[in-house]
N, C-alpha and C positions, 0 to 999 in steps of 0.2 A: 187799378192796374190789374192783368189779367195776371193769374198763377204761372209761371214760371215751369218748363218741362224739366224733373229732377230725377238724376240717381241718387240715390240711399244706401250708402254701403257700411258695414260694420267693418271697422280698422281695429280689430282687438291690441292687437301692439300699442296704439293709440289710447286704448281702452275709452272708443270714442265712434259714434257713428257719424258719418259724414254725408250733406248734401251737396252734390255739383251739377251745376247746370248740362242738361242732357247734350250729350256731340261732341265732336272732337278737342273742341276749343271749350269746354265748359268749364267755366270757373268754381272755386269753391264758394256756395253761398252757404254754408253753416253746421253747424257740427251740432252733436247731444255727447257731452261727458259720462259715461259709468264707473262705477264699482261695481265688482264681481263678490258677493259673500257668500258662497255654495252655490243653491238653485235659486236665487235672490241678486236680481240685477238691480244696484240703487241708481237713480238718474241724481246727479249732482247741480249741472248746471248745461243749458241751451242758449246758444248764441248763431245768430243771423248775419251775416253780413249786411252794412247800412245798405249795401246797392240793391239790394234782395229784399228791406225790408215790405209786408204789405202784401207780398206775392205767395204765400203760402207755402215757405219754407221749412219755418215750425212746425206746421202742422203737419204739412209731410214727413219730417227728420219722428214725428213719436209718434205717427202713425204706422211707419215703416219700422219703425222700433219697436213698438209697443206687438206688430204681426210678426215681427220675428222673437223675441221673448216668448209670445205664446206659442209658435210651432215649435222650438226648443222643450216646452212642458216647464216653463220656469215661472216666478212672480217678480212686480216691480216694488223697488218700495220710491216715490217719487218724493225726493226733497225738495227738486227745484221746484218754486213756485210756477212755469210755463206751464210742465211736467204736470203740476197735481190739478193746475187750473184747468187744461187742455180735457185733463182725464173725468174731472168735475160735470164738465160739459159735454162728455162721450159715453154715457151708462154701458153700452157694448163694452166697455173696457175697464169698467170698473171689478171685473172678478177677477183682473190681474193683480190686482193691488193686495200685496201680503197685509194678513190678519194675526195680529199679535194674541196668540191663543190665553183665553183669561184667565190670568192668575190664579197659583192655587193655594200661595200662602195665606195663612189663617194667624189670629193673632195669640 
């Protein structure tokens, strides 16, 4: 099935970016969940609508996510597993991803 024409909007109220199919009549095909911790946006959980699924929904909702985090000047940290798979598979996107600076305790 061919991808689906989609907007991408961030609903911070929601604390949730949302996909809808583009035009007047465009239904909701699927949202990305965050948390906000400072300059640290976590992705929690990504959901598609079944009618949507296949059509590049996902991967638009943390694409479009993932370009508006970076022009913000923030990092992600990805729990969801879509989230860290997606990002696994995208190296362009991998220098979003917070780096847990190493330890300094000593014994």
């Amino acid at each position: 099935m061919a991808d689906v024409s989609l907007t991408v909007t961030d609903v911070p109220a929601r604390r949730r970016y949302e996909a809808r199919e583009a035009g007047p009549e465009g239904g909701a095909a699927g949202f990305a969940e965050y948390l906000l911790a400072g300059e640290m946006v976590v992705f929690t959980h990504t959901e598609v609508d079944p009618s949507y699924e296949g059509k590049g929904v996902g991967s638009a909702l943390v694409r479009a996510s993932l370009d508006d985090v970076r022009s913000r000047g923030m990092v992600v940290l990805p729990l969801c597993p879509f989230y860290q798979g997606w990002i696994q598979r995208h190296p362009e996107y991998q220098d979003l991803v917070y780096r847990r600076p190493p330890s300094t305790v000593t014994d």
